[in-house]
C-alpha positions as CSV (number, residue, x, y, z in Angstrom):
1,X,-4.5,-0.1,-18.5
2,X,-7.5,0.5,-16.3
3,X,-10.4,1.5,-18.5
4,X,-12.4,2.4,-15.2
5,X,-13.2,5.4,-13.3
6,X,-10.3,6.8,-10.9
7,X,-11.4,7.6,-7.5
8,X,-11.8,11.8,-6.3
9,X,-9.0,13.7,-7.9
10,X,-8.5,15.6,-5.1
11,X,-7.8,13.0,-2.5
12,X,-4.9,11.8,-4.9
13,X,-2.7,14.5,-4.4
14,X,-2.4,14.1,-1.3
15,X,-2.6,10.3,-0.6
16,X,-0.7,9.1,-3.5
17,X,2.4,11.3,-3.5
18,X,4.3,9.3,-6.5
19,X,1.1,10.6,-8.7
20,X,1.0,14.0,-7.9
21,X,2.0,15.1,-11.5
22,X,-0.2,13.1,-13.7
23,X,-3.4,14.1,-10.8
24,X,-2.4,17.4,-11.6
25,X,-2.2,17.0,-15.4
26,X,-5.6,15.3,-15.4
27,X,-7.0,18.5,-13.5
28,X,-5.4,21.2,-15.8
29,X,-7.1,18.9,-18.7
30,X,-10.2,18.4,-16.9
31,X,-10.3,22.9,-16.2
32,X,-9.4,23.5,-19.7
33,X,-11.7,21.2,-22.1
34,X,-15.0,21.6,-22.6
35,X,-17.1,19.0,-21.0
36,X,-18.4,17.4,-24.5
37,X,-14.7,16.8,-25.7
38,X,-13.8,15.1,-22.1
39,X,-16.9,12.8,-23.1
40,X,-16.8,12.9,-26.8
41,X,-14.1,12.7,-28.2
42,X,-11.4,12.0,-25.4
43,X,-9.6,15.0,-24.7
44,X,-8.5,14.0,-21.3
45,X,-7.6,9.7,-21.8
46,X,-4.1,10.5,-22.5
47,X,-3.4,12.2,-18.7
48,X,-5.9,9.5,-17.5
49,X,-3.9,6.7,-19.0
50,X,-0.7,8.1,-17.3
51,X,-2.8,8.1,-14.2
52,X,-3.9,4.8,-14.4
53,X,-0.4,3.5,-15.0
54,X,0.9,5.8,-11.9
55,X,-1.4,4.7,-10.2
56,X,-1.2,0.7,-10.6
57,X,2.7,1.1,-10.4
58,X,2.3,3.0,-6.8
59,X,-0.9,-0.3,-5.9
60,X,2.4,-2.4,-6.8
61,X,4.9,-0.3,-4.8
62,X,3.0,-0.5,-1.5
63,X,2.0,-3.9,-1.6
64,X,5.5,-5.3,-2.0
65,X,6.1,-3.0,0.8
66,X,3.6,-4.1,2.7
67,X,4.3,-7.4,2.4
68,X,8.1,-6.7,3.5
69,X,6.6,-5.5,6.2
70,X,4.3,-8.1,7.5
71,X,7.1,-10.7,7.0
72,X,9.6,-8.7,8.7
73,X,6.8,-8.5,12.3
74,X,5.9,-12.6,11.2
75,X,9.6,-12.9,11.8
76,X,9.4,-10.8,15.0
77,X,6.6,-12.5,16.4
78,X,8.0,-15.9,16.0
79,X,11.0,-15.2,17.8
80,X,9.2,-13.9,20.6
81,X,7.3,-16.9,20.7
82,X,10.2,-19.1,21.0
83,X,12.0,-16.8,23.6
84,X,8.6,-17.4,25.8
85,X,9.1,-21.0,25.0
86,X,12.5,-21.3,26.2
87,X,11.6,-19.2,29.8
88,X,8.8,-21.6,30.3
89,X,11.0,-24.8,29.7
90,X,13.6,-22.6,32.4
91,X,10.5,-22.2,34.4
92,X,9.5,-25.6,34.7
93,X,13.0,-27.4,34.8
94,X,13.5,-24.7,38.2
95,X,10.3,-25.7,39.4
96,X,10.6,-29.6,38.8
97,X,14.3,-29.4,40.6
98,X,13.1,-27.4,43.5
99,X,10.2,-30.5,44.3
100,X,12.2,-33.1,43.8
101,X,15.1,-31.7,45.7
């Protein structure tokens, strides 16, 4: 669990989708203590908690995505690569057989 501050509540809902419910939670907490329980006596850590978690679980989610994703355009790439290769070899066997001939 991230003991840390959680960036702007109101970005959240909209860039972090899977985390809508526990932003919203946090904001209905955040609207309906007091400021000196939030500070003092931790009205709010429960919804921040299930935040947090959310939050870590969705850093997770996109990364292994992400990295699906960069493997699956490596792969791309590379066979583009050796597609050029193999037109420059026909290139040069063509051009090799036309001076010698």
């Amino acid at each position: 669990i991230c003991l840390g501050m959680h960036p702007p509540l109101k970005s959240l809902s909209k860039n972090h989708p899977l985390c809508r419910d526990s932003v919203l939670d946090l904001l209905a907490c955040h609207e309906t203590q007091p400021w000196y329980k939030k500070w003092f006596t931790g009205a709010c850590n429960e919804e921040k908690w299930t935040l947090d978690t959310c939050l870590k679980a969705q850093k997770i989610f996109k990364a292994k995505e992400n990295k699906k994703k960069g493997e699956e355009r490596k792969e791309r790439l590379r066979k583009r690569a050796l597609e050029e290769e193999k037109r420059k070899e026909e290139e040069t066997v063509v051009v090799v057989s036309r001076s010698s001939g």
